[in-house]
N, C-alpha and C positions, 0 to 999 in steps of 0.2 A: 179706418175712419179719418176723414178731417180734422183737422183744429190749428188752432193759431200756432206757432211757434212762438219758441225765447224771444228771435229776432223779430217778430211782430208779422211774419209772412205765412203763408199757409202750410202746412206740413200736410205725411198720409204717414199710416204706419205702411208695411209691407212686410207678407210673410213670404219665405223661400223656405223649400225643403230639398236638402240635399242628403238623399240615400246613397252610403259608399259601404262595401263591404270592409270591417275592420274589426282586431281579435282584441279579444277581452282584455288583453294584456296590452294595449295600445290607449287605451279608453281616454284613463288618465293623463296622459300626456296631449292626445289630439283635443282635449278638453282644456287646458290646461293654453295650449296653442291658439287656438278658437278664442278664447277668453282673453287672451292678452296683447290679441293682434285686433282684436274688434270689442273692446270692452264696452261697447252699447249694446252688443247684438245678448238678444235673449235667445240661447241655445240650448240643445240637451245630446249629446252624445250616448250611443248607446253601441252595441255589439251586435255580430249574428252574423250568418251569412258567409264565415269560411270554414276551413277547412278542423281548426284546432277547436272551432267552439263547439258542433256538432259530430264529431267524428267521422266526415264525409269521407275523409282520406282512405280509413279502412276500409269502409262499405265499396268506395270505387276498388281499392285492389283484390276485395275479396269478389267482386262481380267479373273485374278481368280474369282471375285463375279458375274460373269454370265456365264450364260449355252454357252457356247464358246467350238469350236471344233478349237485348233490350231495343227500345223504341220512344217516341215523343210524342204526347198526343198534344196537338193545341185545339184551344178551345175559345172561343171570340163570342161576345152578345151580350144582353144585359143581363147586368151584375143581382145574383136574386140571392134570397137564402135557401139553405140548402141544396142548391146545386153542387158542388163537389162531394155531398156527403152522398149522394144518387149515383154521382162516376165513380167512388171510390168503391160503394157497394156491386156497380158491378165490375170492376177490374178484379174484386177478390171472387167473385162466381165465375169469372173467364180464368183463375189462376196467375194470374200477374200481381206483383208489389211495386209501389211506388218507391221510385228511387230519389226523385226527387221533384217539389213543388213550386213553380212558379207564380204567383196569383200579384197581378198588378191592375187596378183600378184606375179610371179615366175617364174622357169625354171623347167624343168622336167630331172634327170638323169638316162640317154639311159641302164646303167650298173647296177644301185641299183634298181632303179624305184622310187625312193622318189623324192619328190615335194620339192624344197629348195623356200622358200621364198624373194621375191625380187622386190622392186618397181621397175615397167616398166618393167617385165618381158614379154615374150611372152605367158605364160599361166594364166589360172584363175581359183580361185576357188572362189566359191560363197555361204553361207549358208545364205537362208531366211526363217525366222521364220514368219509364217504366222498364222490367224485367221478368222473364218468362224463367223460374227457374227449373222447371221438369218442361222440359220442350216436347216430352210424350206425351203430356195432360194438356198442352196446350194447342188452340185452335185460333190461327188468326183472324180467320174469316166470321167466329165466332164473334171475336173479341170486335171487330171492326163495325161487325150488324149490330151487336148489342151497345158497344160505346157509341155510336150515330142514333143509331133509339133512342137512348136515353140523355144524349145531348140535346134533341131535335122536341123530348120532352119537358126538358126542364131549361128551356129557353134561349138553349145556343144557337146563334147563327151561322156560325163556320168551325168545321172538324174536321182537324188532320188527324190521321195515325202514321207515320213511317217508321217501319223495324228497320235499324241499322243494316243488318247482315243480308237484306233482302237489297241486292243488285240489281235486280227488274222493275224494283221502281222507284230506281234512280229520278226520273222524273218526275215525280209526286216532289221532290227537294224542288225542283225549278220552276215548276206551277206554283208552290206557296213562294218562293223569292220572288217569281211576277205579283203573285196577289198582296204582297205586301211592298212594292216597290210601285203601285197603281196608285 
């Protein structure tokens, strides 16, 4: 909002949000930083997001030391409720676990076509890193019919799946690097 200023001219406030992944045991200090290098700014430091605060570290090497087939689904469209608890529901009837969550919220520009990020936006993007861990009970083709169904259901407009280990489609990687590079 507007208003005058001390010096009698017009001022605005402005908000910035700046997401950095940093461990708990930092907090205090980059707070501490933040505060005394900009002692107007009204801040809030907070944690998440590596490796010490979630225990991501074990989950990746205990996924590396076994015959595991993992994969990325992304998922692009407008942001609604209960959509990932509809993918989540069927990744477990296809036998896959999520390995890990990405969900970032934005606006979409009609002119450039880039995706600007922004909490409470009306669009979504979603990257989940998933993993097959009995490769006998699992079916991809299952997994790819059912996760497009129920994307194409609950209001997604673009669906990728690419399994790591699957070399033949390599190009599925370079069709979404064009579609996000358009």
């Amino acid at each position: 909002p507007f208003s005058k200023s001390e010096e009698g001219g017009d001022s605005f406030a402005v908000a910035i949000l700046v997401k950095a992944s940093i461990a708990e045991s930092s907090v205090q200090e980059m707070s501490h930083l933040i505060h005394t290098t900009f002692p107007s700014l009204v801040c809030t430091v907070t944690f998440g997001g590596v490796a010490e605060t979630v225990g991501f570290s074990e989950v990746v090497a205990d996924v590396a030391s076994r015959d595991v087939l993992t994969g990325t689904i992304r998922l692009f469209g407008a942001d609604k409720v209960g959509q990932l608890a509809r993918i989540a529901d069927v990744l477990a009837q296809c036998r896959v676990t999520i390995l890990n969550l990405l969900v970032t919220t934005g606006f979409g520009d009609r002119e450039t076509y880039e995706f600007f990020e922004r909490a409470g936006g009306p669009l979504s993007e979603n990257v989940i890193v998933i993993a097959a861990f009995d490769q006998e009970a699992f079916n991809a083709g299952m997994l790819r019919q059912e996760v497009a169904q129920a994307a194409t259901d609950v209001g997604y407009e673009v669906t990728s799946i690419i399994f790591d280990a699957q070399d033949s489609r390599a190009g599925e990687r370079e069709a979404l690097a064009d579609y996000y590079l358009k």
